[in-house]
C-alpha positions in Angstrom: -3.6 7.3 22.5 -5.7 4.2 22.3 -4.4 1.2 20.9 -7.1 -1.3 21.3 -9.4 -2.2 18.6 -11.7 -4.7 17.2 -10.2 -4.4 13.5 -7.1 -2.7 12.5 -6.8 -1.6 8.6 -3.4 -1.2 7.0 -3.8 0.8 3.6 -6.4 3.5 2.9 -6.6 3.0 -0.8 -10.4 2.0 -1.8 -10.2 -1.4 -0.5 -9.5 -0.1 2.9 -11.6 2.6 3.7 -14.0 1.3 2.3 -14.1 -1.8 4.8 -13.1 0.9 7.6 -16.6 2.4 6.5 -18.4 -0.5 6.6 -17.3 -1.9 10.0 -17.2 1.6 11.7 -20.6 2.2 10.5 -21.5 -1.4 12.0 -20.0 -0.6 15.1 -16.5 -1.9 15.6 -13.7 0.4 16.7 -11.4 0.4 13.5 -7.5 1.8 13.1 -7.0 2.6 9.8 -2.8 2.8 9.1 -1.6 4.7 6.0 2.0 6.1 5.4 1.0 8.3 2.5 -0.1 11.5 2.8 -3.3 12.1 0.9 -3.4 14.0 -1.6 -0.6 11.9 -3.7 -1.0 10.8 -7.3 -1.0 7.1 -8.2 0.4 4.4 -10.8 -3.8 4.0 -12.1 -5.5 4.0 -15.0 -8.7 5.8 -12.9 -11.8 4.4 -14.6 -14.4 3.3 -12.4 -16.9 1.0 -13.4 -20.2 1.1 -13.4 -20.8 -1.3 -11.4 -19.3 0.4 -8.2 -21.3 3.3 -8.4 -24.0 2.2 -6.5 -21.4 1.2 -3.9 -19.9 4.3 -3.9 -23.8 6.0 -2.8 -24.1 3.3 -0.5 -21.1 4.3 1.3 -22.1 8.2 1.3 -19.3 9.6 -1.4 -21.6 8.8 -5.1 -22.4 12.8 -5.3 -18.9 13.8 -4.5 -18.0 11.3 -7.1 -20.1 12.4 -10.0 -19.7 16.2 -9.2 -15.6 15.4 -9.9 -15.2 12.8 -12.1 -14.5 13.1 -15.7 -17.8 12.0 -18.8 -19.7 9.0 -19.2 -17.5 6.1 -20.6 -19.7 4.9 -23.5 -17.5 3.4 -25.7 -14.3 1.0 -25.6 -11.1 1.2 -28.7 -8.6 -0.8 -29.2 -5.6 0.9 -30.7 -2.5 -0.9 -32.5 -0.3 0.1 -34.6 -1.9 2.3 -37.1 -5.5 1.0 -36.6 -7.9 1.8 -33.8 -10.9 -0.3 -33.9 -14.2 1.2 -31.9 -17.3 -0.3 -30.6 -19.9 0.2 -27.4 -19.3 -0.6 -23.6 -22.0 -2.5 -22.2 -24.5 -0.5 -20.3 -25.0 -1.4 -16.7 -28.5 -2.8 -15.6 -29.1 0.1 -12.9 -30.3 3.2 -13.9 -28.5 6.4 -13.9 -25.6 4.4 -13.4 -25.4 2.6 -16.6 -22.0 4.1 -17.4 -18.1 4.0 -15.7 -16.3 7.3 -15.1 -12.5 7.8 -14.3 -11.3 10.0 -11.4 -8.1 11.0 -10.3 -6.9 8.7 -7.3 -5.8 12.3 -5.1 -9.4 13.1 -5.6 -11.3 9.4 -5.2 -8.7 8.1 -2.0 -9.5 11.5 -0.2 -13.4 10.9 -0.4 -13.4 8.0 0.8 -10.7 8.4 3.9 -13.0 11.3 4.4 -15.8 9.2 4.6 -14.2 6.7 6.8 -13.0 8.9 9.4 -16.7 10.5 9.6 -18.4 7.1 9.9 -15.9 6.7 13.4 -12.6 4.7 11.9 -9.5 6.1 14.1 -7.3 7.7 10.9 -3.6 7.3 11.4 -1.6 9.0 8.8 0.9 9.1 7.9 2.0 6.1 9.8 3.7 3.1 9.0 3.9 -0.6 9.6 6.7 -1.3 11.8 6.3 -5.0 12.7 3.3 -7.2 12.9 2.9 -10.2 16.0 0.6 -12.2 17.9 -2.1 -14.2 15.8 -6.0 -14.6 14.8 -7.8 -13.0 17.4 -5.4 -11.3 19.0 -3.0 -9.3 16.8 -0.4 -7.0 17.4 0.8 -3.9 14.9 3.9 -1.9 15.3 3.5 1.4 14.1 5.2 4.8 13.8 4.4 8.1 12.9 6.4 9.6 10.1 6.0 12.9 10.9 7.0 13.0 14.2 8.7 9.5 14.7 6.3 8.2 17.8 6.1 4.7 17.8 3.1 2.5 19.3 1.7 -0.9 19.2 -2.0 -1.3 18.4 -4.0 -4.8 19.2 -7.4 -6.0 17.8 -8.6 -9.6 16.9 -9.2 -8.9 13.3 -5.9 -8.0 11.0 -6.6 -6.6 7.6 -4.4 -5.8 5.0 -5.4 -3.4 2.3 -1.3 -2.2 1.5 -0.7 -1.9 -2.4 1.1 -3.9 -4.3 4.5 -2.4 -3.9 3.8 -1.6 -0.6 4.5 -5.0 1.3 3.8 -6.0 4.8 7.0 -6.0 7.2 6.6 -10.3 6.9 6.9 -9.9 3.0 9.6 -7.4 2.6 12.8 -9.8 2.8 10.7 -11.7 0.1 10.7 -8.7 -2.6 12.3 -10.0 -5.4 16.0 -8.6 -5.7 17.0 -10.1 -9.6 15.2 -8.5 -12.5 13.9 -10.6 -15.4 13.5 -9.2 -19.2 9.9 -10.4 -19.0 9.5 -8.1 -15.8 6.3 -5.4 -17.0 6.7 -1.5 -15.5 3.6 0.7 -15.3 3.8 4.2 -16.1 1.4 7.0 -15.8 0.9 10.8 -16.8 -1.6 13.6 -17.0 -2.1 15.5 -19.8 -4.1 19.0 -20.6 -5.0 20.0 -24.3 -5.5 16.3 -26.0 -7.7 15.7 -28.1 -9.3 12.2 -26.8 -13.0 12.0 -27.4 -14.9 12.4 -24.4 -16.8 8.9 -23.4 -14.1 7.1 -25.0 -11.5 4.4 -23.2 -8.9 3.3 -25.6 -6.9 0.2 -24.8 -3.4 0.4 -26.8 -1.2 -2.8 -27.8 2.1 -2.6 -28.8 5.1 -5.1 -28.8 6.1 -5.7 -25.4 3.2 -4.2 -23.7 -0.1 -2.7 -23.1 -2.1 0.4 -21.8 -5.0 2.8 -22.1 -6.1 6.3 -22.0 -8.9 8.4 -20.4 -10.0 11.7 -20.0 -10.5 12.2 -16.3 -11.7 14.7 -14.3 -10.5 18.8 -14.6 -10.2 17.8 -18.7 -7.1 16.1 -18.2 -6.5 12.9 -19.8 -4.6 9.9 -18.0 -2.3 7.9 -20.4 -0.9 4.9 -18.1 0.6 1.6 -19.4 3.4 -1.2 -18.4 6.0 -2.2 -20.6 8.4 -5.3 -20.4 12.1 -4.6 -18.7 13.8 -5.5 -21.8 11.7 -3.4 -23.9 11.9 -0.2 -21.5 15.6 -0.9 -22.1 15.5 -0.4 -25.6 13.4 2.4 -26.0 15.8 4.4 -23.2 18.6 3.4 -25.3 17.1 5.0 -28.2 16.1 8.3 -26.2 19.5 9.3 -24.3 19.4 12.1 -21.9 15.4 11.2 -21.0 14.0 9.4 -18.0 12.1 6.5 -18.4 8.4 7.9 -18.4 9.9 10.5 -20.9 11.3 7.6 -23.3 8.1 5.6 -22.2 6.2 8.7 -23.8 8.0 9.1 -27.3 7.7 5.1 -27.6 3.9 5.1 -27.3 3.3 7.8 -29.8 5.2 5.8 -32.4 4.1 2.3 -31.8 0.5 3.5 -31.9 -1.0 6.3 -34.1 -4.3 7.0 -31.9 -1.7 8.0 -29.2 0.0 10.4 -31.2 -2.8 11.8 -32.2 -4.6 12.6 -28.9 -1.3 13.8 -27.6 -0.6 16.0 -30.7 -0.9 19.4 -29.3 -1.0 18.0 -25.3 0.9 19.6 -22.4 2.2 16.9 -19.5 1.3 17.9 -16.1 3.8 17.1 -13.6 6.1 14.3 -13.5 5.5 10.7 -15.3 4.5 7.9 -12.3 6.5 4.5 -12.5 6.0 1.5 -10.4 6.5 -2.1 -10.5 7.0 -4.6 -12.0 3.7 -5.7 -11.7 3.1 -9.0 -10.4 -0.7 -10.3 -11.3 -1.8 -13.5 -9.4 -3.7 -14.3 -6.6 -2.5 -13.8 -2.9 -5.1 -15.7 -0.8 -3.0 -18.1 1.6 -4.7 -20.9 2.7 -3.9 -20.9 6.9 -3.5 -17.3 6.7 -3.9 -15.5 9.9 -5.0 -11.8 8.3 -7.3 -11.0 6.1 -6.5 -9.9 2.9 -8.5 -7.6 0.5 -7.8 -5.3 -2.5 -4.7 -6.2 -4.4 -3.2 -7.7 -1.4 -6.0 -10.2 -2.1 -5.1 -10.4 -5.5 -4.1 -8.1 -8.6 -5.4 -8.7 -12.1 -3.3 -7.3 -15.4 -4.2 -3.7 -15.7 -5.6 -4.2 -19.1 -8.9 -4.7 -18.2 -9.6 -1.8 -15.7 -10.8 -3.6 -12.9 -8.1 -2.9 -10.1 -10.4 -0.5 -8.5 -13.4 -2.8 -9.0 -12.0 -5.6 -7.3 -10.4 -4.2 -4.1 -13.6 -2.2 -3.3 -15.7 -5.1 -3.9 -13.5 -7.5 -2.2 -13.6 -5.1 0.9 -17.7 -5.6 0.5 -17.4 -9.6 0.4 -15.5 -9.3 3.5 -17.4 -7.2 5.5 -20.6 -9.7 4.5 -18.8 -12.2 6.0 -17.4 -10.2 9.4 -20.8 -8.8 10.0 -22.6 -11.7 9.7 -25.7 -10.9 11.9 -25.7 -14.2 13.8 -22.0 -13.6 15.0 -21.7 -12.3 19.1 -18.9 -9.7 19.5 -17.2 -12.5 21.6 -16.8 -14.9 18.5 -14.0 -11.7 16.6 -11.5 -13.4 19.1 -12.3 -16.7 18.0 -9.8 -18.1 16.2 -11.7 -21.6 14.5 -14.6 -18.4 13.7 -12.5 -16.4 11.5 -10.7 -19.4 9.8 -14.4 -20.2 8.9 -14.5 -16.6 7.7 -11.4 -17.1 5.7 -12.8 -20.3 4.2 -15.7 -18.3 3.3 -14.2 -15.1 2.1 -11.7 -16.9 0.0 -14.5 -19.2 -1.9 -16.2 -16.2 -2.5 -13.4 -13.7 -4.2 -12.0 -16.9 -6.1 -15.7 -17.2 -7.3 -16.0 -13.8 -8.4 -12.5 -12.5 -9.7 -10.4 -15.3 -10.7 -12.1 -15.5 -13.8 -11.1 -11.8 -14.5 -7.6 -12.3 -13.8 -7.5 -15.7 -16.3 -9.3 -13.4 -18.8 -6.8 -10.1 -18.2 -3.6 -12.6 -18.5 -5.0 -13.7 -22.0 -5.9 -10.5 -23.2 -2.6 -9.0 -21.5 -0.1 -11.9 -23.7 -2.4 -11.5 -26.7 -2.1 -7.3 -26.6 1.6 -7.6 -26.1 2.5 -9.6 -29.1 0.5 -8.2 -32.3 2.2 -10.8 -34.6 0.0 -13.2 -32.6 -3.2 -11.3 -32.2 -3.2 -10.2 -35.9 -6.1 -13.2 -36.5 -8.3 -11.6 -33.7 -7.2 -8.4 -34.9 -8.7 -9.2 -38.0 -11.7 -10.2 -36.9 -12.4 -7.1 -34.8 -12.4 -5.3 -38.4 -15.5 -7.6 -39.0 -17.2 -7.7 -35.9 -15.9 -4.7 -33.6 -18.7 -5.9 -31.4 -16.0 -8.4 -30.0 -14.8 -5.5 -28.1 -17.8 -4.8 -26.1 -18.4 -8.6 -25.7 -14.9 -8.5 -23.7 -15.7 -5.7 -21.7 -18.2 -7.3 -20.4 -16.5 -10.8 -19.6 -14.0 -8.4 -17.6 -16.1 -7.2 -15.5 -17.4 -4.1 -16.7 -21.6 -4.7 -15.8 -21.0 -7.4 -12.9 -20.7 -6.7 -9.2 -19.8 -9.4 -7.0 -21.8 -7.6 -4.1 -26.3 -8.3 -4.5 -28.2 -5.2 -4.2 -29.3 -6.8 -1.0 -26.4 -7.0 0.4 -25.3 -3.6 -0.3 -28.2 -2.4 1.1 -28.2 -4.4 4.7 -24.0 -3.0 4.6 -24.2 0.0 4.2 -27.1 0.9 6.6 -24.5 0.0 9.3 -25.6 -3.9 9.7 -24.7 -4.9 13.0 -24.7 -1.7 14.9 -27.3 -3.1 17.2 -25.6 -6.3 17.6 -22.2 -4.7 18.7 -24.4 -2.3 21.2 -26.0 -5.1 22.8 -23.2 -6.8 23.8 -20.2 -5.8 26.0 -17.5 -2.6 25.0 -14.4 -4.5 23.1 -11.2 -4.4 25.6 -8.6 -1.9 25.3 -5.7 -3.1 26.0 -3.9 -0.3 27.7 -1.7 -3.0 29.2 0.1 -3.2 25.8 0.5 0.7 25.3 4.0 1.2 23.6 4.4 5.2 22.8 8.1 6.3 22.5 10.3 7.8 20.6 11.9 4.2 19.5 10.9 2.1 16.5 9.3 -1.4 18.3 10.7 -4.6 18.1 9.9 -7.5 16.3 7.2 -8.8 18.1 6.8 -12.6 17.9 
């Protein structure tokens, strides 16, 4: 088994295949580490936008995209109470991809770890992160198989983490929070087949204590997902007896908002309701960090807005821009004052392109969750419904933070030459560890 590398990946969700694309298509030698098995549902609300669709051709997977995924999403609804207001999403400024789609994550995650193990990336799954030493430039990863309990340690320069959000690294899991607040928000998901949600349409639902949306998907099934404050999950439990929580989630939804109801009328659930959480938005860029961080370990927006998916797989882009810059020698990925400049760099960049999104998701999120308060806005969406479409695109909807350019140079495997003309990365078979025992803390 080797277990040297120039990068190692932990997660395979968007964010990190898609940098294990980029960097094996460039080149480097790349461990990717996920302790899922793939296919597996996901807490998601699914919708693409369409500004990651030309990503999604760069990195080989666009066809197998559009051939699955559900229709066009054309227009944007905001549902509360017994109103649902309606207007346009902004069309996107490149071609036959003016328009987001929604596809399940079992079907999206698959194309793309697909895709990363054909461009070269060294797929270990399902593994899991044991323990995590050594520093910038020369790290060190504990990991074990779950299927058959093997343990190893693999070693590269570059560390990046690409885990989910409830899914910390072995540093951050004493630091999960044990005590439970009322204000704490849960996200929920479920498929159903037979609803009657217009095709094209994504309604976003606000209700007292919380917020979601709806889709239809790909196979005809539409995707109802939303997150609901502790103290309010509480209540509606209590006033359900006898059901779980997605179950009580469920009946709450379809009486808080009519348009719910109504698309679910006649609608059959397949499989189980999803829960996760509680969510916990902010940003997660550490200045002095010694790993790189990308997707929502980077940072994590409220789901209102749909852009979860948007910002890991771009964030994966802004990082590789920076790891493959073409001036950097293969020597420098060692270099520990060269990737804190890539760290200085990186972070400028994502602050640049997605804080914004997650100041305008936490306003829209407080405003959707307390209708008393939004009744003004509410009122002027009955005026000007337009409003709707203007905030779709503020959140992100028409924007990518990657240039065509750049896309371009990425994805035709920028640096390739570079890492062929200079030396083979070392593998450090010194530092083999394959037993049957879990590793140590390393320091």
């Amino acid at each position: 088994m080797n277990t040297g590398f120039d990068a190692i990946i932990i997660g395979a969700g968007p964010a990190g295949s898609t940098a294990a694309i980029l960097l094996a298509r460039a080149g480097w030698s790349v461990a990717l580490v996920e302790k899922q098995r793939f296919p597996r549902r996901k807490v998601c609300g699914e919708c693409l936008a369409a500004s990651n669709l030309p990503l999604l051709d760069a990195l080989g997977i666009g066809a197998g995209f559009i051939a699955s995924a559900g229709p066009e999403l054309r227009q944007v609804a905001l549902m509360q109470g017994q109103r649902t207001f309606i207007a346009d999403l902004p069309a996107a400024a490149h071609g036959h991809h003016a328009w987001g789609r929604a596809l399940g994550r079992e079907t999206l995650d698959t194309l793309l770890l697909e895709q990363a193990r054909a461009s070269g990336a060294v797929v270990l799954q399902p593994w899991s992160v044991q323990a995590l030493g050594g520093a910038a430039g020369d790290h060190r990863c504990g990991i074990r198989s779950i299927a058959t309990r093997q343990a190893a340690t693999l070693r590269a320069p570059v560390l990046i983490a690409a885990h989910g959000s409830w899914e910390p690294l072995p540093s951050g899991r004493e630091d999960r929070r044990l005590a439970r607040r009322a204000s704490d928000l849960f996200a929920f998901k479920a498929n159903f087949r037979g609803a009657t949600l217009l095709p094209g349409l994504l309604p976003v639902l606000s209700f007292s204590g919380g917020y979601g949306g709806m889709v239809l998907a790909d196979q005809g099934l539409v995707t109802l997902a939303g997150c609901i404050r502790a103290d309010r999950l509480e209540a509606c439990r209590r006033a359900a007896p006898g059901l779980n929580a997605g179950e009580a989630f469920e009946i709450f939804l379809k009486r808080e908002c009519r348009g719910v109801a109504f698309a679910l009328g006649d609608a059959q659930r397949e499989g189980a309701w999803l829960a996760s959480g509680p969510i916990d938005p902010g940003i997660r860029l550490v200045p002095g960090d010694t790993l790189f961080r990308i997707g929502n370990a980077a940072g994590e927006a409220h789901p209102i807005i749909g852009e979860g998916m948007s910002m890991a797989m771009q964030s994966a882009w802004l990082l590789c821009a920076q790891l493959l810059h073409p001036a950097v020698p293969r020597s420098s990925l060692s270099d520990q004052r060269w990737q804190r400049g890539v760290q200085h760099a990186y972070a400028a960049d994502w602050r640049r392109h997605f804080a914004p999104r997650l100041r305008l998701a936490a306003a829209f999120a407080h405003l959707a969750m307390r209708p008393a308060v939004a009744a003004p806005a509410l009122s002027l969406l009955g005026r000007w419904p337009a409003l709707l479409t203007l905030g779709a695109r503020w959140g992100g909807k028409v924007s990518c933070a990657i240039s065509p350019d750049a896309v371009a140079w990425l994805a035709s495997g920028a640096g390739a030459k570079w890492a062929a003309s200079d030396a083979s990365p070392p593998v450090h078979s010194d530092a083999v560890q394959v037993n049957n025992r879990p590793p140590q803390e390393m320091p």
